[in-house]
ZAMARGU-4260 file (C-alpha; in steps of 0.2 Angstrom, whole numbers, plus 5000, padded with zeros to 4 digits):
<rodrens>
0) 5167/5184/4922 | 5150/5188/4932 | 5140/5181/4919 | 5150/5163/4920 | 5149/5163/4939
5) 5130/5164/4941 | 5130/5150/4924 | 5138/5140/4935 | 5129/5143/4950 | 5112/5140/4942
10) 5120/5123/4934 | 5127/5119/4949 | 5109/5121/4957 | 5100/5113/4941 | 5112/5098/4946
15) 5109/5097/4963 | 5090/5095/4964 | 5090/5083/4948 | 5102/5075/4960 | 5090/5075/4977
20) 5073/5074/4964 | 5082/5056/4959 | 5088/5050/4977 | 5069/5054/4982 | 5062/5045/4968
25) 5073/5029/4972 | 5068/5032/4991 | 5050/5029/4984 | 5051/5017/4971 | 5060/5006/4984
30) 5048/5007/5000 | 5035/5004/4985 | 5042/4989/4982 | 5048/4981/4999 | 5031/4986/5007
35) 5018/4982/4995 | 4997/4989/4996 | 4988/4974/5003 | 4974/4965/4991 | 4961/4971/5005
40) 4950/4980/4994 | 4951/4964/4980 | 4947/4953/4995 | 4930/4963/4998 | 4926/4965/4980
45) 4927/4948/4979 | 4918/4943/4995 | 4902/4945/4982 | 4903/4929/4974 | 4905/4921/4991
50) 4892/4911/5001 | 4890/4915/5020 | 4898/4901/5025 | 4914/4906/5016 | 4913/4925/5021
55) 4911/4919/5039 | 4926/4907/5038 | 4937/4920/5031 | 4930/4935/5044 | 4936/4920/5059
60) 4954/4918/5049 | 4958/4933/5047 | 4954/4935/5066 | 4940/4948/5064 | 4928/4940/5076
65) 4930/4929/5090 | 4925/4908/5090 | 4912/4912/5100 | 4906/4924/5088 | 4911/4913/5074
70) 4900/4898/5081 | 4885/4911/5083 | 4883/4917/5068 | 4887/4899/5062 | 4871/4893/5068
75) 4861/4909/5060 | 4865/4905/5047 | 4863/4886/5047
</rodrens>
């Protein structure tokens, strides 16, 4: 009869962390998919094939630099 009881007990323990192991996953899997990576690191991989002009335009879009700013470095680059 002590041999069964521990059986049990280790199934019963086997069970419970595949149980808590899945609800994790899921946990995971879901924030994954409701609260996506952002392209950032495309965007600046991309920014290579980009004039000035366009780089600038995105920079003052994005809110990265001021219109002041924005008109400066306009006219450098002008």
């Amino acid at each position: 009869m002590m041999g069964m009881g521990l059986g049990c007990g280790v199934f019963g323990l086997l069970l419970m962390l595949l149980f808590w192991g899945g609800l994790i996953a899921l946990a995971v899997w879901l924030a994954s998919a409701l609260f996506p990576r952002s392209n950032r690191e495309m965007s600046i991989s991309t920014d290579q094939d980009l004039s000035a002009q366009e780089i600038l335009d995105r920079r003052y879009v994005r809110g990265e630099i001021t219109r002041d700013q924005y008109e400066l470095m306009k006219q450098d680059i002008e």
